[in-house]
VEXKETI-46059 format. One line per field, with one value per atom (N, C-alpha, C): atom name; x, y, z; residue in one letter; residue number from 1. Coordinates in nm, 3 decimals, always signed. Each point is the difference from the previous one (the first is absolute). Example, Ala and Ser with C-alpha at 12.3 -4.5 7.8 and 13.67 -1.06 7.14 Angstrom:
atomo	c(N/CA/C/N/CA/C)
east	c(+1.319/-0.089/+0.090/-0.035/+0.082/-0.077)
north	c(-0.569/+0.119/+0.120/+0.105/+0.119/+0.109)
up	c(+0.780/+0.000/+0.000/-0.072/+0.006/+0.073)
residuo	c(A/A/A/S/S/S)
num	c(1/1/1/2/2/2)
END
This chain:
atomo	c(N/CA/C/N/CA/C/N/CA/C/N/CA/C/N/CA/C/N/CA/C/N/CA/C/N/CA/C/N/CA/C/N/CA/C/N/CA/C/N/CA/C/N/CA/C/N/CA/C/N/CA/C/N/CA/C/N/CA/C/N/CA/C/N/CA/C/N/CA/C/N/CA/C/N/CA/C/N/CA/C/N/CA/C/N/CA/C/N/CA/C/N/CA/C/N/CA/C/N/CA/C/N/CA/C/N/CA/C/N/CA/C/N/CA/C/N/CA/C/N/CA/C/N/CA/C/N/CA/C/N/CA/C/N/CA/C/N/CA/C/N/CA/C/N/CA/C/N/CA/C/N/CA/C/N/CA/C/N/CA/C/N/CA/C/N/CA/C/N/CA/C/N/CA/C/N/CA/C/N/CA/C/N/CA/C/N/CA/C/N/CA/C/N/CA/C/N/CA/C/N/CA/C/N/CA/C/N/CA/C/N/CA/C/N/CA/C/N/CA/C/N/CA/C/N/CA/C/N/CA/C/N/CA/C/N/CA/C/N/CA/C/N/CA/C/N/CA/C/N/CA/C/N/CA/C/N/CA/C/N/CA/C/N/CA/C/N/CA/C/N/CA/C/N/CA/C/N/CA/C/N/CA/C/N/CA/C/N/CA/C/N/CA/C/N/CA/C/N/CA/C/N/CA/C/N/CA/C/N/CA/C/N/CA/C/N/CA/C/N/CA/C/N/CA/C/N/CA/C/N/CA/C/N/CA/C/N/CA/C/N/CA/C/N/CA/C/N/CA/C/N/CA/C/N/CA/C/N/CA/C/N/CA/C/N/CA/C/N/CA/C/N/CA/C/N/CA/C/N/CA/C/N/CA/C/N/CA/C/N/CA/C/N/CA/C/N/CA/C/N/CA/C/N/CA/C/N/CA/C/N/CA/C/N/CA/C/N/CA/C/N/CA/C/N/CA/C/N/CA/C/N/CA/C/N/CA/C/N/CA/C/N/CA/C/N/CA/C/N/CA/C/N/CA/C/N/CA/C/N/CA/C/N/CA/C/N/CA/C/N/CA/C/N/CA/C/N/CA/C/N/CA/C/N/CA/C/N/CA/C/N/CA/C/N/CA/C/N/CA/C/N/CA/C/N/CA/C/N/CA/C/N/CA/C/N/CA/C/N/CA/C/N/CA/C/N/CA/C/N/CA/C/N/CA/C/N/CA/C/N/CA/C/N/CA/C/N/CA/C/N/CA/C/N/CA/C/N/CA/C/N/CA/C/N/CA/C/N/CA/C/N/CA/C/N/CA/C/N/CA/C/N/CA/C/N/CA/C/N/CA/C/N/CA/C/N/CA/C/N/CA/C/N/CA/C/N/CA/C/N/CA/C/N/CA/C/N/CA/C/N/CA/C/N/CA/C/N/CA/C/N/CA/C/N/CA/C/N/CA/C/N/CA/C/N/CA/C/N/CA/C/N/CA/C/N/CA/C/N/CA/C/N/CA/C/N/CA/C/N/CA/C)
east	c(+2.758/+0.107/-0.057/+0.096/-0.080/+0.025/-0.062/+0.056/+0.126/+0.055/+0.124/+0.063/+0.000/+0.130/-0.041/-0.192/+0.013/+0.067/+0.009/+0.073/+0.175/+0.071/+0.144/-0.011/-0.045/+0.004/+0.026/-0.152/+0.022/+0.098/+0.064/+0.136/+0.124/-0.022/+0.121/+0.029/-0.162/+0.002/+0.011/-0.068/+0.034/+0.143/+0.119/+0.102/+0.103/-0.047/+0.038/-0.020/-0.120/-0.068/-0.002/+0.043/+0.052/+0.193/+0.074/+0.089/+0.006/-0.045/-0.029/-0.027/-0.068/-0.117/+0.086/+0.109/+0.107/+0.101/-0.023/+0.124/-0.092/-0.087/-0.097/-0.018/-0.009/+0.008/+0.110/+0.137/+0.133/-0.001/-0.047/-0.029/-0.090/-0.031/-0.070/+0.016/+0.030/+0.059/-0.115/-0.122/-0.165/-0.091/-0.015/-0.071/-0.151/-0.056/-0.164/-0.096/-0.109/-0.131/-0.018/-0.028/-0.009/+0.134/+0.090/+0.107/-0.033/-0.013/-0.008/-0.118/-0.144/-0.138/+0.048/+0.036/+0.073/+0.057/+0.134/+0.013/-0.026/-0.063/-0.114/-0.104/-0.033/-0.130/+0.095/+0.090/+0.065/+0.064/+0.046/+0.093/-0.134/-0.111/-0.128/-0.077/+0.008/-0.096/+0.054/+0.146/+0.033/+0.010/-0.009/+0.080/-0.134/-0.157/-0.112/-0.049/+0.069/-0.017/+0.052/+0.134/+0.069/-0.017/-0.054/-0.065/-0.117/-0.071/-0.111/-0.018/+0.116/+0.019/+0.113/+0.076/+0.042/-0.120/-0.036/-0.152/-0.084/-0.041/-0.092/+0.088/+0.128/+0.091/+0.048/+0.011/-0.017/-0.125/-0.133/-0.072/-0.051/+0.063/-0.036/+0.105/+0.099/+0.141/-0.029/-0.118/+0.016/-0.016/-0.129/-0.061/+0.156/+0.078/+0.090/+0.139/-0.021/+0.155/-0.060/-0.101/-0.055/+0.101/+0.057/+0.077/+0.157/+0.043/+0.164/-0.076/-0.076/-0.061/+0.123/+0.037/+0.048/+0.138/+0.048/+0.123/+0.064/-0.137/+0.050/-0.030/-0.076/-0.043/+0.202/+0.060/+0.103/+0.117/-0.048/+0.120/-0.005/-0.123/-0.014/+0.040/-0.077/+0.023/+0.182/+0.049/+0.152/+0.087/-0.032/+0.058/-0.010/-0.144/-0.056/+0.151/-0.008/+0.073/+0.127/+0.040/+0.148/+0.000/-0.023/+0.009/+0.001/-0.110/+0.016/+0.120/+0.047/+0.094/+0.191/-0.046/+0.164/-0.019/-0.107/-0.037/+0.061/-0.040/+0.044/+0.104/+0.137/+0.075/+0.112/-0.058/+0.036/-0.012/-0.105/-0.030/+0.071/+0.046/+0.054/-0.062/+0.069/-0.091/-0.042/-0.004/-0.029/-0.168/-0.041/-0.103/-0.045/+0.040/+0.010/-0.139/-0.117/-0.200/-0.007/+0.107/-0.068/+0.046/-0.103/+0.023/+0.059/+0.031/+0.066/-0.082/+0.007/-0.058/-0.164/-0.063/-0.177/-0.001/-0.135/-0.037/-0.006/+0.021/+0.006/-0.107/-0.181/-0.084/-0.114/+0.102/-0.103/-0.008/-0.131/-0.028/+0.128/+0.092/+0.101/+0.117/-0.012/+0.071/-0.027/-0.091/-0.084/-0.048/-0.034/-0.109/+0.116/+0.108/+0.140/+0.042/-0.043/+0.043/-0.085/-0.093/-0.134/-0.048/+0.039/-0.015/+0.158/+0.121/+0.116/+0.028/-0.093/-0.032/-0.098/-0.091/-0.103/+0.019/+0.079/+0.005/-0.006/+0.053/+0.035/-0.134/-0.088/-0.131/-0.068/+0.014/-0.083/+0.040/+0.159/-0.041/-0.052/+0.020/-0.062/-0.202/-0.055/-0.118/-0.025/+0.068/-0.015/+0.053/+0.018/+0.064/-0.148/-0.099/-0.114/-0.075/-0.014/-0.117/+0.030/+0.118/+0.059/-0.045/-0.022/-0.057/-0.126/-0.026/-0.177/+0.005/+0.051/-0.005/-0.092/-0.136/-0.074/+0.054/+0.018/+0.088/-0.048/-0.140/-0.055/+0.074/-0.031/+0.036/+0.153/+0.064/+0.168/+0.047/+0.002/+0.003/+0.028/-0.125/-0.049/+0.081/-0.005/+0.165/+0.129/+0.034/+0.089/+0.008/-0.023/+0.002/-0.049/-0.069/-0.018/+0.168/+0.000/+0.143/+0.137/+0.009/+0.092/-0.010/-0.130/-0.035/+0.107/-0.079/+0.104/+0.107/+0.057/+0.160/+0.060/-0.057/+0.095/-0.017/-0.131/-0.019/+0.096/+0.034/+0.094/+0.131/-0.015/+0.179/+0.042/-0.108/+0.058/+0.012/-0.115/+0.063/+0.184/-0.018/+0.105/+0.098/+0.014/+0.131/+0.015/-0.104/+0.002/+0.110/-0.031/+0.025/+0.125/+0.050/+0.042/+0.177/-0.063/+0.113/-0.013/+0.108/-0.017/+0.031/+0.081/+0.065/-0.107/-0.144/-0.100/-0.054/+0.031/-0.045/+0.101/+0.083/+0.013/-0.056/+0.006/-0.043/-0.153/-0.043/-0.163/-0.012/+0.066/+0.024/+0.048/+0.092/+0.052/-0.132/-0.018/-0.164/-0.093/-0.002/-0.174/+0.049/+0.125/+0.048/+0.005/+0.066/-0.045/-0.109/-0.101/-0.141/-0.031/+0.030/-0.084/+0.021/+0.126/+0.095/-0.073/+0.002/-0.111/-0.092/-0.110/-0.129/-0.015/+0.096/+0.016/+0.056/+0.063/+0.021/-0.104/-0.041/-0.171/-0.096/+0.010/-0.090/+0.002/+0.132/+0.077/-0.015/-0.001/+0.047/-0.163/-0.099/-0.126/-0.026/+0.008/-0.072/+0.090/+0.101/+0.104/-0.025/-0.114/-0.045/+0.072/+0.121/+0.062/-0.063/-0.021/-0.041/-0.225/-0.033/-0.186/-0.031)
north	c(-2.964/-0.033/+0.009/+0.072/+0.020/-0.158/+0.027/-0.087/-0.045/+0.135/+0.040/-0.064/+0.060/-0.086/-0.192/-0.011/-0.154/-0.065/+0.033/-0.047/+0.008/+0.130/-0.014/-0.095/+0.002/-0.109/-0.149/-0.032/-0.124/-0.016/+0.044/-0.003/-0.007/+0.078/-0.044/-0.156/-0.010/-0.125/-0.140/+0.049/-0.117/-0.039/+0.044/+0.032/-0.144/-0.034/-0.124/-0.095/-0.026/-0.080/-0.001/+0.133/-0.011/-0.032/+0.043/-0.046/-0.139/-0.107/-0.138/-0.064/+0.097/-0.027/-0.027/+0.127/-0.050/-0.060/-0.067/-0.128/-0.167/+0.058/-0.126/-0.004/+0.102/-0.012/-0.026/+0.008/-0.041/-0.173/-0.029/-0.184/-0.064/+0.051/-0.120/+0.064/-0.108/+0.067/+0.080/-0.031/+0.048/+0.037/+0.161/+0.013/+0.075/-0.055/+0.071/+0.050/-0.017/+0.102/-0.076/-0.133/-0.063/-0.012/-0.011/+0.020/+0.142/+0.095/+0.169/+0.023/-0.121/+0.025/-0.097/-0.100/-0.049/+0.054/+0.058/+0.155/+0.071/+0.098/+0.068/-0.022/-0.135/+0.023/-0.068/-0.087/+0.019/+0.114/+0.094/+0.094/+0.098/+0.035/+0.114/-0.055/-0.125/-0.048/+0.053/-0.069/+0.030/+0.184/+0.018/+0.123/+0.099/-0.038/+0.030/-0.049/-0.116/-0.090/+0.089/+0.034/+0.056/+0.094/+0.107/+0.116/-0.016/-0.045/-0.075/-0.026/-0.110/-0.038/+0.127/+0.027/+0.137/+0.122/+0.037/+0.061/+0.003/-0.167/-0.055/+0.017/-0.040/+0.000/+0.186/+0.077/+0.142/+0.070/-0.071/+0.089/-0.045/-0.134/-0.036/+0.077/+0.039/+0.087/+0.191/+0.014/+0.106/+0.121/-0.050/+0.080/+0.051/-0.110/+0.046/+0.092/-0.020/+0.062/+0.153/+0.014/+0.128/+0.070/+0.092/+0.097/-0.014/-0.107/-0.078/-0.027/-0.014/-0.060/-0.023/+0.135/+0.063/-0.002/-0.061/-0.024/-0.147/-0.045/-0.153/-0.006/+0.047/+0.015/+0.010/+0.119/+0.022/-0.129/-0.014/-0.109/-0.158/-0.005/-0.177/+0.004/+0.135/+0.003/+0.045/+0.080/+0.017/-0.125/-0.090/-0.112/-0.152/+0.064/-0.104/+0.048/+0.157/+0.059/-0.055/+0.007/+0.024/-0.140/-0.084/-0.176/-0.016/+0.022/+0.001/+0.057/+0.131/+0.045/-0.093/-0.027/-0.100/-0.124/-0.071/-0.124/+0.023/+0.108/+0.039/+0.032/+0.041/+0.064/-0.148/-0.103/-0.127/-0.101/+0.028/-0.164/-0.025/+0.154/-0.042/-0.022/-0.089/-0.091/-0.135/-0.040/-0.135/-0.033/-0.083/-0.079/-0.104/+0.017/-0.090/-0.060/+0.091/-0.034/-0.117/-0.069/-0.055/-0.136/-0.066/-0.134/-0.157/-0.046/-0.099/-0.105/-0.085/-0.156/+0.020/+0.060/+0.040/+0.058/+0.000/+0.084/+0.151/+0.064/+0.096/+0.143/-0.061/+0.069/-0.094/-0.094/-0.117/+0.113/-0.071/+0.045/-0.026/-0.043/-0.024/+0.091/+0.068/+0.101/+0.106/+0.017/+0.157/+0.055/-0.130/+0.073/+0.024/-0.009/+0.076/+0.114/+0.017/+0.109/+0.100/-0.048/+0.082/+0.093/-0.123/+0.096/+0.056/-0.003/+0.034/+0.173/-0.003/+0.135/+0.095/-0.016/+0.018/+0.042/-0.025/+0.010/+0.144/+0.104/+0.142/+0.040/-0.064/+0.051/-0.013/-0.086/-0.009/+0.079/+0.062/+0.158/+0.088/+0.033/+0.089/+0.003/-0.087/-0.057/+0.089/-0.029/+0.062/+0.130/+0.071/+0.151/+0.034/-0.090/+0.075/+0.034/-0.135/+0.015/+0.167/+0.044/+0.088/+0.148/-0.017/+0.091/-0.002/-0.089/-0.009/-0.014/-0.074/-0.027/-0.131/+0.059/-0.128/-0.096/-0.126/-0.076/-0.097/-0.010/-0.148/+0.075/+0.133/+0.027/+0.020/+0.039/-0.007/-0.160/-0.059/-0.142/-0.082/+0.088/-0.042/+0.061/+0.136/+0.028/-0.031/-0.040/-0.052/-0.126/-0.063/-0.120/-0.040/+0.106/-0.035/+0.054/+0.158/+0.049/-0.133/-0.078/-0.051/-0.178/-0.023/-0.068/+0.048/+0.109/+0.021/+0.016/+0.084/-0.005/-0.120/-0.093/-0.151/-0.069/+0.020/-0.105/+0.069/+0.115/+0.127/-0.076/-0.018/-0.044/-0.144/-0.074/-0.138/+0.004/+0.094/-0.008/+0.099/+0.120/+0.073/-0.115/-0.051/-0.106/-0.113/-0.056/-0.110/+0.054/+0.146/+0.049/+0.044/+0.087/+0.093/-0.022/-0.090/-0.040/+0.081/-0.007/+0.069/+0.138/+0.040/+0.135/+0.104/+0.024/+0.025/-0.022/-0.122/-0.010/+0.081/+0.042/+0.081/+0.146/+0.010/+0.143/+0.028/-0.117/-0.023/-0.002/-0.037/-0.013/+0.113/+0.057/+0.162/+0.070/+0.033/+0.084/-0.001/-0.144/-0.018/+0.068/-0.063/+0.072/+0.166/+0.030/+0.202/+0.027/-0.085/+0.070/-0.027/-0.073/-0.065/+0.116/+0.035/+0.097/+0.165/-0.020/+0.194/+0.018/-0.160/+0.026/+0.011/-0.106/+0.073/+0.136/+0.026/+0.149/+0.098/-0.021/+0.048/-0.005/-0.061/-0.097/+0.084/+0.007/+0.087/+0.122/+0.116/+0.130/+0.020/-0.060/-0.012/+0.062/-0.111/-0.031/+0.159/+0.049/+0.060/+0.179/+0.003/+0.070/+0.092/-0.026/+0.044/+0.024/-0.142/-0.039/-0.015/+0.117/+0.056/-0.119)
up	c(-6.529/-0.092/-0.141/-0.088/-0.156/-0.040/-0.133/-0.072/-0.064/+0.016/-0.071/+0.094/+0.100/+0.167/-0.019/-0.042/+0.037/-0.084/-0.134/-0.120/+0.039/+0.021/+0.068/+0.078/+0.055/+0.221/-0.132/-0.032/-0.061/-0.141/-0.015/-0.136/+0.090/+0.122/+0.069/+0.118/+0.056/+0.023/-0.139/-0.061/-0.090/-0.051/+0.017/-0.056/+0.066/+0.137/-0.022/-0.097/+0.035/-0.093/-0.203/-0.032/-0.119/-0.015/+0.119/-0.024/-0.013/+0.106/+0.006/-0.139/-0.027/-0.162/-0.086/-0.004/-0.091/-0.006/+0.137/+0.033/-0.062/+0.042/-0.042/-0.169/-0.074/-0.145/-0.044/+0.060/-0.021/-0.004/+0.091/+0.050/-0.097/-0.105/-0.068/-0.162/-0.051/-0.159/-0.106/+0.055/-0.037/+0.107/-0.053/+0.147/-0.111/+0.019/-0.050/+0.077/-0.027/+0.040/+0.121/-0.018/+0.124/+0.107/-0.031/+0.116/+0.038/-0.029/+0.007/+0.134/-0.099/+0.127/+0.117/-0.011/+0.124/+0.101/-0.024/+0.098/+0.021/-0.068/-0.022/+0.112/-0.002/+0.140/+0.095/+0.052/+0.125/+0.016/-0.133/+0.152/+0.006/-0.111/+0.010/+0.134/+0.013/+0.095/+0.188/-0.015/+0.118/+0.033/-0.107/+0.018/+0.028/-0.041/+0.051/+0.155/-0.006/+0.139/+0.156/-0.026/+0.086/+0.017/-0.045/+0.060/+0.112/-0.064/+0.029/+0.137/+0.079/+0.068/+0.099/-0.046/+0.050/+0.090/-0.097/-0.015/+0.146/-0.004/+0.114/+0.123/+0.011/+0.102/+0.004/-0.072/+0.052/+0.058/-0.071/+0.056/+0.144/+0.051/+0.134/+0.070/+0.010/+0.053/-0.013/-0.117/+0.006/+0.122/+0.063/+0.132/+0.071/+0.007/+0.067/-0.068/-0.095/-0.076/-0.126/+0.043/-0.118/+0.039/+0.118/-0.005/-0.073/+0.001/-0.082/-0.144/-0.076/-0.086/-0.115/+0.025/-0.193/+0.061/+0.170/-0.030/-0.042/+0.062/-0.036/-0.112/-0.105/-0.144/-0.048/+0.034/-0.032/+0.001/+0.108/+0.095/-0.112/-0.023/-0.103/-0.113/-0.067/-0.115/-0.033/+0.117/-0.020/-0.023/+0.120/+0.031/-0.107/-0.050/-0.154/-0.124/-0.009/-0.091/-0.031/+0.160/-0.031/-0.028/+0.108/-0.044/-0.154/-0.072/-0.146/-0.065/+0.039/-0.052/+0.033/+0.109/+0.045/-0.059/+0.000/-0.108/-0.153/-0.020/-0.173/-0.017/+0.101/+0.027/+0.017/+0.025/+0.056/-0.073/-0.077/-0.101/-0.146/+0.012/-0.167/-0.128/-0.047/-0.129/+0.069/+0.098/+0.011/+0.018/-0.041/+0.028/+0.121/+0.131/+0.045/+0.024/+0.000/-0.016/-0.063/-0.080/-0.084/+0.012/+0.085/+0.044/-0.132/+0.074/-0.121/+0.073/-0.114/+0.043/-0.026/+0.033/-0.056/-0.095/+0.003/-0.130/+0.090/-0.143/+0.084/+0.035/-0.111/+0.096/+0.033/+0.083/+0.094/+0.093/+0.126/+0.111/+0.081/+0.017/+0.090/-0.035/-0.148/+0.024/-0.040/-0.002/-0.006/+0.125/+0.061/+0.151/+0.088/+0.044/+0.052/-0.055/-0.115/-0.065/+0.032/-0.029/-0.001/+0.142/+0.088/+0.134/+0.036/-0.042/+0.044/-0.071/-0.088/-0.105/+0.036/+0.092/+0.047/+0.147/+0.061/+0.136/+0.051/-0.102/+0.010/+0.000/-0.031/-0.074/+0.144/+0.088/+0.125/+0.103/-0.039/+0.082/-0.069/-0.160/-0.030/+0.004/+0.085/+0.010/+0.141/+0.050/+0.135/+0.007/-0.098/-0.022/-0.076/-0.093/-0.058/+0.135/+0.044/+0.136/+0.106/+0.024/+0.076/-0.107/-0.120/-0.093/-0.053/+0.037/-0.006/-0.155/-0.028/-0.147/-0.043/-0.117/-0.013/-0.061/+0.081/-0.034/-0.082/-0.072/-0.074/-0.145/-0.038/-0.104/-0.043/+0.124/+0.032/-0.015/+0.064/-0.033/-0.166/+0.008/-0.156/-0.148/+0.039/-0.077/+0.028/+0.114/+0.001/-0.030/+0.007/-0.071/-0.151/-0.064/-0.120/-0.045/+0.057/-0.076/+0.021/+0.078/+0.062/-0.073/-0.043/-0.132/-0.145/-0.053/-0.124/+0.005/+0.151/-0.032/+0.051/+0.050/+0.029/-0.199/-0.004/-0.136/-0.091/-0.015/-0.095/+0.044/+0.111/+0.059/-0.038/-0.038/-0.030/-0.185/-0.076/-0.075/-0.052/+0.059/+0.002/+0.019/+0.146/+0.023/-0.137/-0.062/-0.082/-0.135/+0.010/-0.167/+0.043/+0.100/+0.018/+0.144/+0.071/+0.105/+0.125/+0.075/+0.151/+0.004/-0.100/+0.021/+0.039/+0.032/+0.107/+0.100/+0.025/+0.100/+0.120/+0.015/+0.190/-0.048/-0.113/-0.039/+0.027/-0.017/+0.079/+0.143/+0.087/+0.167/+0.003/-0.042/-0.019/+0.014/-0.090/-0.032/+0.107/+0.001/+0.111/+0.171/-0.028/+0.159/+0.041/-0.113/-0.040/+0.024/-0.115/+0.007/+0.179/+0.102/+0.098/+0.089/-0.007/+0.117/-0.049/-0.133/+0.010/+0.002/-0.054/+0.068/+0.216/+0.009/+0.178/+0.090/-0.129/+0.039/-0.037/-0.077/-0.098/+0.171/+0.001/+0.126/+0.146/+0.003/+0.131/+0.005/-0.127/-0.021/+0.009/-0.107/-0.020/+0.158/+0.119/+0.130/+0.097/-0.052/+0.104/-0.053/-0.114/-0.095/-0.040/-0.085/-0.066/-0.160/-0.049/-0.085/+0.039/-0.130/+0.036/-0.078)
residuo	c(X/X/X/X/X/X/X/X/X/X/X/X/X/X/X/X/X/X/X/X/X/X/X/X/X/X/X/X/X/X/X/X/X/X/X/X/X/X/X/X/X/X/X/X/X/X/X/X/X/X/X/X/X/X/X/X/X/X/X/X/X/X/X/X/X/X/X/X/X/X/X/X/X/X/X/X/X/X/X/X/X/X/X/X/X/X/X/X/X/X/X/X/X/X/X/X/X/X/X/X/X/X/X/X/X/X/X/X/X/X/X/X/X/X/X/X/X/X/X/X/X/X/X/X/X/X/X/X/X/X/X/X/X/X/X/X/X/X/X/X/X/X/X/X/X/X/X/X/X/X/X/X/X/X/X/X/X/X/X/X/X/X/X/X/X/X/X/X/X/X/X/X/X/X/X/X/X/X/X/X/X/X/X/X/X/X/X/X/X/X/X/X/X/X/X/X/X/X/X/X/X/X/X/X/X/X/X/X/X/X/X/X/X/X/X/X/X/X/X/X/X/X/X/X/X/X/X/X/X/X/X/X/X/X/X/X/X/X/X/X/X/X/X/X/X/X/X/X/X/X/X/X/X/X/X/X/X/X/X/X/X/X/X/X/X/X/X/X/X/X/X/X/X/X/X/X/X/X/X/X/X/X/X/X/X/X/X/X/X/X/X/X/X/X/X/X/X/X/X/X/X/X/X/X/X/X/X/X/X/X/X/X/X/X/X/X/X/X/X/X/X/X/X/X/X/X/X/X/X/X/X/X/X/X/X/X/X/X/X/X/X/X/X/X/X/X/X/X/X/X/X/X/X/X/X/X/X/X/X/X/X/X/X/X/X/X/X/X/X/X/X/X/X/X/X/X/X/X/X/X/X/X/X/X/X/X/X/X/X/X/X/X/X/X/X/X/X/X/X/X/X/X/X/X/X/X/X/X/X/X/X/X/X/X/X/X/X/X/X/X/X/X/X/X/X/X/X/X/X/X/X/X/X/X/X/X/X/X/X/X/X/X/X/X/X/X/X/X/X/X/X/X/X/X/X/X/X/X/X/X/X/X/X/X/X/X/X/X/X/X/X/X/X/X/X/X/X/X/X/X/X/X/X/X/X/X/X/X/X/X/X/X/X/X/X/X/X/X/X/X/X/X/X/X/X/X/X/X/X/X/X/X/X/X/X/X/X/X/X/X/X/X/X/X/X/X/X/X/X/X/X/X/X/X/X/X/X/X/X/X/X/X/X/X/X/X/X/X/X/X/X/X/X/X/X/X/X/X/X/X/X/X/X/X/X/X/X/X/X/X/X/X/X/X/X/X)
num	c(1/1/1/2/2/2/3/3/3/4/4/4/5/5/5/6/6/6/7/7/7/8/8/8/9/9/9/10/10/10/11/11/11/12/12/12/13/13/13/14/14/14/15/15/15/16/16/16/17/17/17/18/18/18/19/19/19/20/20/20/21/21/21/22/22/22/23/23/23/24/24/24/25/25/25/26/26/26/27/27/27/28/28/28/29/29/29/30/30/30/31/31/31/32/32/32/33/33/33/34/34/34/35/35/35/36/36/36/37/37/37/38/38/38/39/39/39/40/40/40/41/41/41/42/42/42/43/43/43/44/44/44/45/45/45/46/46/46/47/47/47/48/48/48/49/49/49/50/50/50/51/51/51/52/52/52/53/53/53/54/54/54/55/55/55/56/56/56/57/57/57/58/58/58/59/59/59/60/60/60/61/61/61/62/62/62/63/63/63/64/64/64/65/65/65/66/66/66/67/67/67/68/68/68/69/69/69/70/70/70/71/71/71/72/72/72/73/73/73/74/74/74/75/75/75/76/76/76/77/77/77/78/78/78/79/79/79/80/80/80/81/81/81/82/82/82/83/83/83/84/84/84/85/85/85/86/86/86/87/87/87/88/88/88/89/89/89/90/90/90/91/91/91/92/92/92/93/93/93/94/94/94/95/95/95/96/96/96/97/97/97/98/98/98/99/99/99/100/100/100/101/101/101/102/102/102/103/103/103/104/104/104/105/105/105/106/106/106/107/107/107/108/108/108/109/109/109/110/110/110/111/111/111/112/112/112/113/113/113/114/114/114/115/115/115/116/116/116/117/117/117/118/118/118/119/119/119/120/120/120/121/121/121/122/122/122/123/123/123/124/124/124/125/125/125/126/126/126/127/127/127/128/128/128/129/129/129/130/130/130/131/131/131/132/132/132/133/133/133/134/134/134/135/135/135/136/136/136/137/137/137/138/138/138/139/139/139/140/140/140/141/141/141/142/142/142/143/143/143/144/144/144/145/145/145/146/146/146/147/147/147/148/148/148/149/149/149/150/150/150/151/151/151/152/152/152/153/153/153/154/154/154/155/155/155/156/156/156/157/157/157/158/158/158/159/159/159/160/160/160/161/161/161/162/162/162/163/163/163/164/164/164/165/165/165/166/166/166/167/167/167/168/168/168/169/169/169/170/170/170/171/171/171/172/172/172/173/173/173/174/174/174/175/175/175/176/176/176/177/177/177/178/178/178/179/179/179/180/180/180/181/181/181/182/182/182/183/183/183/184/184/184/185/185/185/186/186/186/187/187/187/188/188/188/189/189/189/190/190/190/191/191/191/192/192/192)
END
């Protein structure tokens, strides 16, 4: 995987997590550097985490599934896609991420978020392992990239409002569905 595909993969996984971002910069009348690194490392963290763990759980499955590899590659990342895309298609302008009654980047409502944003990421973990993709350094961009665009998203939401956020779940879901077709055509060698 270039760099170029690891950078797409991770702009389109992160895309929850910046939509969230900008539901969460909507929820507090000041959102700064420190609200920004706050999300910033729960959704960068999980969002390094879940591969990770993906990853370990593909490459114990692999012996048996090398010959399907690049269909189930197709099949997660489709099924990641479209989900994103009917979410964005569905949510509107509303905010509903954004818990009332807490604060709102305590641990009680970030770490739900954090892994509920992330979850896409632990199949796409188990789609590197099936590509032999080195995953300490994969990981690692993904989650730094998935750092700036959550911390970008809380200030964007603070200044700016929701009218981006499904357009962000929009996006990440696109990008997810042609890197799996990327993935598919790649393996079915259409695509050299």
């Amino acid at each position: 995987m270039s760099l170029l595909e690891l950078f797409i993969l991770a702009a389109g996984l992160s895309m929850d997590a910046f939509a969230v971002s900008i539901c969460k910069g909507l929820s507090v009348p000041k959102a700064g550097i420190q609200e920004s690194g706050i999300a910033g490392l729960y959704f960068g963290g999980f969002q390094a985490l879940m591969p990770l763990l993906g990853f370990v759980l593909g490459v114990q499955f692999k012996e048996y599934i090398t010959s399907i590899d690049h269909w189930i590659a197709f099949v997660l990342l489709g099924i990641i896609g479209i989900n994103m895309i009917r979410e964005a298609k569905n949510s509107g302008e509303s905010c509903e991420v954004c818990p009332q009654g807490q604060g709102p980047f305590s641990f009680q409502a970030m770490l739900p978020l954090a892994i509920a944003t992330s979850i896409d990421a632990l199949a796409v973990g188990v789609t590197l392992a099936f590509l032999q993709v080195k995953i300490l350094p994969a990981i690692t961009f993904i989650g730094v990239t998935t750092f700036v665009i959550s911390g970008a998203g809380i200030r964007i939401g603070n200044l700016f409002g929701s009218r981006w956020k499904s357009k962000a779940e929009l996006a990440g879901g696109i990008i997810l569905i042609c890197m799996g077709i990327k993935i598919l055509l790649e393996h079915l060698g259409v695509l050299g």
